[in-house]
C-alpha positions as CSV (number, residue, x, y, z in Angstrom):
1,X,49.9,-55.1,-26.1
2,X,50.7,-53.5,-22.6
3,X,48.7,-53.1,-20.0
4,X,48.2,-50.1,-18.4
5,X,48.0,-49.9,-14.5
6,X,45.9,-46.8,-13.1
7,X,48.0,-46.2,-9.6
8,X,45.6,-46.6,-6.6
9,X,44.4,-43.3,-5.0
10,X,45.7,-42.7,-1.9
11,X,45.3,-39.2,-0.5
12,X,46.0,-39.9,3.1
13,X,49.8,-41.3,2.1
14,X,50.4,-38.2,-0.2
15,X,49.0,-35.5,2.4
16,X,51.2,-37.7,4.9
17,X,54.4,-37.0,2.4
18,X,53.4,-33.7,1.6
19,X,53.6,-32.7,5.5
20,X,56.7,-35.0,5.8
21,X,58.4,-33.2,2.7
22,X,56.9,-29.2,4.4
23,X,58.6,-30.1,7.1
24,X,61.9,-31.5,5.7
25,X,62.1,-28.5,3.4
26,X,61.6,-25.7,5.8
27,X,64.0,-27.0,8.8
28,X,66.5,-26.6,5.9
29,X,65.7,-23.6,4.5
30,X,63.2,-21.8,6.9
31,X,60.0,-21.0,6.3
32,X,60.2,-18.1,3.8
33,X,62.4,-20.3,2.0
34,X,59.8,-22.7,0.7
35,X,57.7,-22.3,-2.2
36,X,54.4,-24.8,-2.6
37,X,56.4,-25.7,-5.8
38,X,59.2,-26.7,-3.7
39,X,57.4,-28.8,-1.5
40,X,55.4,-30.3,-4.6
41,X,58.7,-31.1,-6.8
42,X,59.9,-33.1,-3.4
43,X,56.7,-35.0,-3.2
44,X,56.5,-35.6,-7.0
45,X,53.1,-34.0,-7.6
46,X,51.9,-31.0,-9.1
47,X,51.0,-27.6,-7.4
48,X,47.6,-28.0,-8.2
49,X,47.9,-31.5,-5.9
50,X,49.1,-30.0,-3.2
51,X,46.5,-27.5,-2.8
52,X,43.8,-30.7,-3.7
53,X,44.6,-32.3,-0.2
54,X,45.3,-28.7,1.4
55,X,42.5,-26.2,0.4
56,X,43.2,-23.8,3.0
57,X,45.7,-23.3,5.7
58,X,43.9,-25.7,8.5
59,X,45.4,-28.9,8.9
């Protein structure tokens, strides 16, 4: 039987990547170029995730 692994929660490394990926994505495109689903499909999370560790627009 295989063992299933739960992956540790750690929101500070994906808010980290999800900053990393905003910022990636909009000196390429510019900032009306970017979707929340864009920066979510480069992070590999959901849209929902994104706005879990950014509820509003403070940082």
């Amino acid at each position: 039987m295989k063992e299933i692994r739960q992956q540790k929660k750690q929101p500070e490394v994906i808010r980290k990547r999800i900053l990393e990926q905003a910022t990636i994505l909009v000196s390429q495109k510019g900032i009306s170029g970017v979707s929340i689903q864009n920066i979510a499909t480069a992070v590999g999370i959901t849209k929902g995730g994104v706005f879990h560790h950014f509820p509003n627009k403070k940082i």
